[in-house]
C-alpha positions as CSV (number, residue, x, y, z in Angstrom):
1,X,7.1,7.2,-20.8
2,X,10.2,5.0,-20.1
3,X,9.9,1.4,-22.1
4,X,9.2,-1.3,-19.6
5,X,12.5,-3.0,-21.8
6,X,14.5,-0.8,-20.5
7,X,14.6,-2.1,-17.2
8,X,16.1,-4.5,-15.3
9,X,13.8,-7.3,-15.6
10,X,13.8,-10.5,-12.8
11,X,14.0,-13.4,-13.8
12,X,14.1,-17.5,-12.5
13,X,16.9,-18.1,-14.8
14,X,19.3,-15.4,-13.2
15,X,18.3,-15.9,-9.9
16,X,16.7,-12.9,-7.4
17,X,20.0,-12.2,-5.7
18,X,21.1,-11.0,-8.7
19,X,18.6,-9.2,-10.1
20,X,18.4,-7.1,-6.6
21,X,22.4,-6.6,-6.9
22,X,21.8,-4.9,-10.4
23,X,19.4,-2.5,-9.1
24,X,21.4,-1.4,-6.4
25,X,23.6,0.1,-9.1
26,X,21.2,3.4,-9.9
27,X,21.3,5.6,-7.0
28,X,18.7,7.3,-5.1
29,X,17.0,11.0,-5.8
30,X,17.9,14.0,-3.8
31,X,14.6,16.3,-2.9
32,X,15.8,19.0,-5.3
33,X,16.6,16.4,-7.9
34,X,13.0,14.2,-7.8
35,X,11.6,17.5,-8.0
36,X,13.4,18.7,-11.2
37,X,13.0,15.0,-12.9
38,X,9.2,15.3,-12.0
39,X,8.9,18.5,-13.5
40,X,10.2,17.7,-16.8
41,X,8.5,14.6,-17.5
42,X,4.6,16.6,-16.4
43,X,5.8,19.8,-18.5
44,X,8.2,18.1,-21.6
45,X,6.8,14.3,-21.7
46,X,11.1,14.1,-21.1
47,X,11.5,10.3,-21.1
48,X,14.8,10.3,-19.8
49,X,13.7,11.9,-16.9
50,X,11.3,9.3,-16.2
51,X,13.5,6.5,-16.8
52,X,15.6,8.3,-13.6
53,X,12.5,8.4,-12.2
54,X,11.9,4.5,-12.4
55,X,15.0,3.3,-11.7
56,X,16.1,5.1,-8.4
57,X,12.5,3.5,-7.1
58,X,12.7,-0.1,-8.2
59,X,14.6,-1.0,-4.9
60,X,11.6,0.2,-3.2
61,X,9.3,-1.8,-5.6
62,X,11.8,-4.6,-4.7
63,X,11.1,-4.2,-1.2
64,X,7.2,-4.0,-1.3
65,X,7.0,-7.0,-3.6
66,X,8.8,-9.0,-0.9
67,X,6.5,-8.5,1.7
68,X,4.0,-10.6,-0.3
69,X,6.0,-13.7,-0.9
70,X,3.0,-15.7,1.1
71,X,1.5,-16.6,-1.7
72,X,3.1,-19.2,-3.9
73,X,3.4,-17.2,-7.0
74,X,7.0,-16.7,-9.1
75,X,9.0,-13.8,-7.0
76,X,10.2,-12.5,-10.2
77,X,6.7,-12.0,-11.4
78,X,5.5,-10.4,-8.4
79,X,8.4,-8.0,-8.5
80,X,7.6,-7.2,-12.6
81,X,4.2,-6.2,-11.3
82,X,5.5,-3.9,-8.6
83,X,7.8,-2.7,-11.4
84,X,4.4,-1.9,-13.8
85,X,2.7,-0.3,-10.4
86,X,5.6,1.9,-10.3
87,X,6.0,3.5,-14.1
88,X,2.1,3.7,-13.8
89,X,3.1,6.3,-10.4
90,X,5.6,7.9,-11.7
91,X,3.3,8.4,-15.0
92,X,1.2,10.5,-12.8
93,X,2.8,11.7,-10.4
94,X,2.6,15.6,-9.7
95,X,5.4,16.8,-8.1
96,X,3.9,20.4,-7.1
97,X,1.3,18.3,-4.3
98,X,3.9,18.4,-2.0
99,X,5.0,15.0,-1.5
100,X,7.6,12.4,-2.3
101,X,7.1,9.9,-5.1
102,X,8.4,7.0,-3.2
103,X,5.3,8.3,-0.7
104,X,2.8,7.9,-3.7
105,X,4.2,5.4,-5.5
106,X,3.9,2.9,-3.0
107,X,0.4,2.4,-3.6
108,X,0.1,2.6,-6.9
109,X,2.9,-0.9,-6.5
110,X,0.7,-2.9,-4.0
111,X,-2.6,-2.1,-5.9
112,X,-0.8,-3.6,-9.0
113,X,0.8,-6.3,-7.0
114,X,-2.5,-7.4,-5.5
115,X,-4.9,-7.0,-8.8
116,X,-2.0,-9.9,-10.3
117,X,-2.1,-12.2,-7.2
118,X,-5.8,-12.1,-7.4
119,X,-6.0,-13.0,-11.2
120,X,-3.3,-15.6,-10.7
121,X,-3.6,-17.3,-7.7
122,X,-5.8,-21.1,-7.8
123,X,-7.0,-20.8,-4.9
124,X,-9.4,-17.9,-4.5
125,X,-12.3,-17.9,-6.7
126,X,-13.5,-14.1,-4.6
127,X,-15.5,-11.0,-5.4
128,X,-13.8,-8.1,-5.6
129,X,-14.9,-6.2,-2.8
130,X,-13.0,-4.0,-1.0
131,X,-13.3,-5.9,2.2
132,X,-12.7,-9.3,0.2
133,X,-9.9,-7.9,-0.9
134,X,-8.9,-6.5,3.0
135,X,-9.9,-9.7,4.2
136,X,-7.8,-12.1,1.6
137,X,-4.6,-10.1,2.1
138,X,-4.7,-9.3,5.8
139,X,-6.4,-13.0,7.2
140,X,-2.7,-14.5,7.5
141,X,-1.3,-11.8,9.9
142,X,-4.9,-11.4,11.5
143,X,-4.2,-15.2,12.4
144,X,-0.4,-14.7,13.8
145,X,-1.8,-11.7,15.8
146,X,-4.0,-14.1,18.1
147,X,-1.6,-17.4,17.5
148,X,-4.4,-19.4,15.7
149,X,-2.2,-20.8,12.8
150,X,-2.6,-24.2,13.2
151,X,-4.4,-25.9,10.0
152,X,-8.3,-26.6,9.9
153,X,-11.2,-24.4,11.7
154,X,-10.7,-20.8,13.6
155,X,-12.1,-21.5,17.0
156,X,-15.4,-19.5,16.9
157,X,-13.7,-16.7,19.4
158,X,-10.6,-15.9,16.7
159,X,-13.4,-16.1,14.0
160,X,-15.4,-13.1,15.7
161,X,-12.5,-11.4,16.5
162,X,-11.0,-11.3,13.2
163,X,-14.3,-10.2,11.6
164,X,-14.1,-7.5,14.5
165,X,-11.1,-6.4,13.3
166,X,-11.2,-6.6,9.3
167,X,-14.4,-5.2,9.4
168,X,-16.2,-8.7,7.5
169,X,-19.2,-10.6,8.5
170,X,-17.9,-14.3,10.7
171,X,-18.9,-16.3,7.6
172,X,-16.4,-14.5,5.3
173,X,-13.9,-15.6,7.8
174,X,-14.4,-19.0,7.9
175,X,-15.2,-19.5,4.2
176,X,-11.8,-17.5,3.1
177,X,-10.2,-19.7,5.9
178,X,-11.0,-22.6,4.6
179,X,-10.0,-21.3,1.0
180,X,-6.6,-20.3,2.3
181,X,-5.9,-23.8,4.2
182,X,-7.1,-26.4,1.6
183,X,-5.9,-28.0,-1.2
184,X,-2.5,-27.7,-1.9
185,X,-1.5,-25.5,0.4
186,X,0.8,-28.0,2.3
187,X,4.3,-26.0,3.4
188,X,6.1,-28.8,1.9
189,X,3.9,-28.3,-1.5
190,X,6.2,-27.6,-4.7
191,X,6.2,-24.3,-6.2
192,X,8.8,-23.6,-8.3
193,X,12.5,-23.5,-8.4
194,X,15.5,-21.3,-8.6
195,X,18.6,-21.7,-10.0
196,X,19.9,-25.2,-8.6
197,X,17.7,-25.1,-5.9
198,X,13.9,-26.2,-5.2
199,X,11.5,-24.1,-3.7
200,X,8.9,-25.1,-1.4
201,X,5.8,-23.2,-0.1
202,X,7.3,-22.4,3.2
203,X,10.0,-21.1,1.8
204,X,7.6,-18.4,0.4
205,X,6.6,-17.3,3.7
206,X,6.8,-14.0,4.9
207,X,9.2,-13.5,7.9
208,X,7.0,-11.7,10.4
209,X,10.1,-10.6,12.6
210,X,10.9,-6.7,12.2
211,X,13.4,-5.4,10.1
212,X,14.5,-2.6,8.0
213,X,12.7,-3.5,5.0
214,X,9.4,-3.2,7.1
215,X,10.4,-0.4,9.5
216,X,10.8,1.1,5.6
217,X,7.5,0.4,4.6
218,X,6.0,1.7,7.6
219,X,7.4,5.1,7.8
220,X,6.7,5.4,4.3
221,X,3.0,4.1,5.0
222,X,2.7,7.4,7.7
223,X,4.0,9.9,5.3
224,X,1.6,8.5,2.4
225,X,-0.7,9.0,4.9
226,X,0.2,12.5,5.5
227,X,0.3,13.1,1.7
228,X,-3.2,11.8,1.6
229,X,-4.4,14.5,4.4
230,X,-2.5,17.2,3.3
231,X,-4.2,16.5,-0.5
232,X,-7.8,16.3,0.7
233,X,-7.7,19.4,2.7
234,X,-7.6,21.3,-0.6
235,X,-11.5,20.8,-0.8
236,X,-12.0,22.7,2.3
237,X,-12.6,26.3,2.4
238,X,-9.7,28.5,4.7
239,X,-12.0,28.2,7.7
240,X,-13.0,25.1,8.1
241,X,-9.2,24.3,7.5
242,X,-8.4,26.5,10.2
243,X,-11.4,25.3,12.7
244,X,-10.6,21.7,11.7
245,X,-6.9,21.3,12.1
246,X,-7.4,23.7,15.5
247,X,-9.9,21.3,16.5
248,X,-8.8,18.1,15.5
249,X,-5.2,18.3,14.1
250,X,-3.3,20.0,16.8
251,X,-1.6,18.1,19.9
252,X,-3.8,20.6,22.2
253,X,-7.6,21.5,20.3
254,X,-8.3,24.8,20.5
255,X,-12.0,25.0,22.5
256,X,-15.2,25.6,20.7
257,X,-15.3,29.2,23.0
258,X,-12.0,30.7,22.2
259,X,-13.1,29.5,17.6
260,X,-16.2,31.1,18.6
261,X,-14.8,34.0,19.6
262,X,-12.4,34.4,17.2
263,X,-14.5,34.2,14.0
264,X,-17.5,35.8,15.7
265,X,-20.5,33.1,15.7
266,X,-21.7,30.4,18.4
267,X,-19.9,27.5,19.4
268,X,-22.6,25.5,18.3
269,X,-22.1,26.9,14.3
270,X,-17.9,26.3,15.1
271,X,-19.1,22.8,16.0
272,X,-21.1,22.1,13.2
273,X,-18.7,23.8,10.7
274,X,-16.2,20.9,12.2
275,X,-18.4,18.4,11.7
276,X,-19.1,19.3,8.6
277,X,-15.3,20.0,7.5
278,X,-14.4,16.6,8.7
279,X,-17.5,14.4,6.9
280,X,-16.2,16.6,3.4
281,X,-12.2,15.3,4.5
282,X,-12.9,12.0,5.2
283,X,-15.3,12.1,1.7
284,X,-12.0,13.2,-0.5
285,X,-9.5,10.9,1.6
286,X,-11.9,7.6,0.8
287,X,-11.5,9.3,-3.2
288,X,-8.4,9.9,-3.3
289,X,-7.0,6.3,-1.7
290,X,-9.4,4.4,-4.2
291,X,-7.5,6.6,-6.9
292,X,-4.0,6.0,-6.0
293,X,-5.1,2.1,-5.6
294,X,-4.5,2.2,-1.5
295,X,-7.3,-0.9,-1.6
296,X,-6.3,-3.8,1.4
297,X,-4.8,-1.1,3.5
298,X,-7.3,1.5,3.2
């Protein structure tokens, strides 16, 4: 595998402009070419393929790392763990599933971005749950969403409807709340410096306006997505893959009468083989995600 010191590395004493300049440099992978890189580094262990590999993605790792700049910690750190996240993807990825790596990689760089903000960061002294960890990444925007960012309390209709929508109980609202807004969390708090220039902790915040780097991240969320679903249907058998995406995968379902007719039993077996189909899809989807580390968004 590709030496993590033979990458670009980020760094407070050459500034983050720079470092993102540098990477701009290594171009990005055709289809065909991903595909041929992939398959020598899974069938020859051909490190120079997965150096190629690495470095036509770390814009991308760039880019994800950014989106967490909320959170008081060194930029060029972050970025270093999205850069660890992203050998650790392109270490396993299998290019025969399908699927781009940028597509699987991206989770394998936010599940290594948020295990190092949760070791690092003061402030939260947390479990490590899955809906801790849903709840500690996503309570900022849940707050923007219904305009309750002023400091102090949620009023006790934002608390039950962020626990509503984050799937937590209303006292793990108010108690990561109150983790998140005390302390030295002050915007104008000191939090490190670069180059010439001091940084403070609102100049950490994430700009929630749109723009390409999250219209990016989005589309690539929906085809990981896709990747995920087109995965997990390998543990169905050819009919219920055929009676479940007819059913439940098409823009038009297919009725229970014309399946029924067309494999020869009653529409109550088509239903229950659909049933059953989808309880084994969403079983290998929850497997899969907690594999490729697709933990706050999941």
């Amino acid at each position: 595998m590709t030496s993590y010191a033979n990458l670009p590395a980020p760094s407070p004493e050459q500034g983050l402009n720079r470092y993102l300049q540098e990477i701009r440099k290594f171009p990005m992978l055709e289809p065909e070419e991903e595909y041929m890189l992939a398959k020598r580094w899974a069938d020859h262990q051909d490190a120079s393929a997965a150096h190629q590999m690495v470095t036509s993605h770390l814009r991308l790792a760039a880019k994800i790392a950014m989106g967490y700049r909320g959170y008081g910690l060194p930029q060029a750190e972050v970025i270093s763990e999205a850069n660890v996240g992203l050998m650790q993807a392109v270490k396993r990825f299998d290019p025969e599933k399908g699927f781009r790596l940028a597509t699987y990689a991206m989770w394998w760089i936010r599940a290594s971005i948020q295990e190092y903000i949760l070791r690092s960061w003061s402030l939260v002294k947390l479990g490590t749950t899955s809906a801790q960890k849903k709840l500690f990444f996503n309570l900022r925007k849940a707050k923007a969403k219904l305009g309750a960012l002023e400091e102090g309390d949620l009023r006790p209709e934002n608390v039950a409807q962020i626990a509503k929508d984050l799937s937590v109980s209303e006292d793990e609202v108010v108690a990561m709340n109150r983790r998140l807004s005390g302390g030295d969390a002050s915007l104008n708090a000191m939090v490190g410096s670069d180059g010439d220039s001091v940084t403070q902790w609102q100049d950490w915040l994430e700009d929630e306006d749109a723009d390409q780097a999250n219209d990016y991240a989005e589309r690539d969320e929906l085809e990981a997505r896709r990747g995920l679903l087109a995965e997990a249907m390998d543990v169905l058998n050819e009919r219920e893959r055929e009676i479940l995406t007819q059913r439940r995968l098409v823009d038009q379902a297919v009725t229970l009468e014309d399946l029924s007719e067309k494999f020869g039993v009653s529409r109550e077996r088509i239903r229950q083989i659909e049933v059953r189909a989808f309880e084994k899809l969403q079983k290998r989807m929850r497997q899969l995600a907690e594999a490729k580390g697709m933990m706050a968004e999941a």
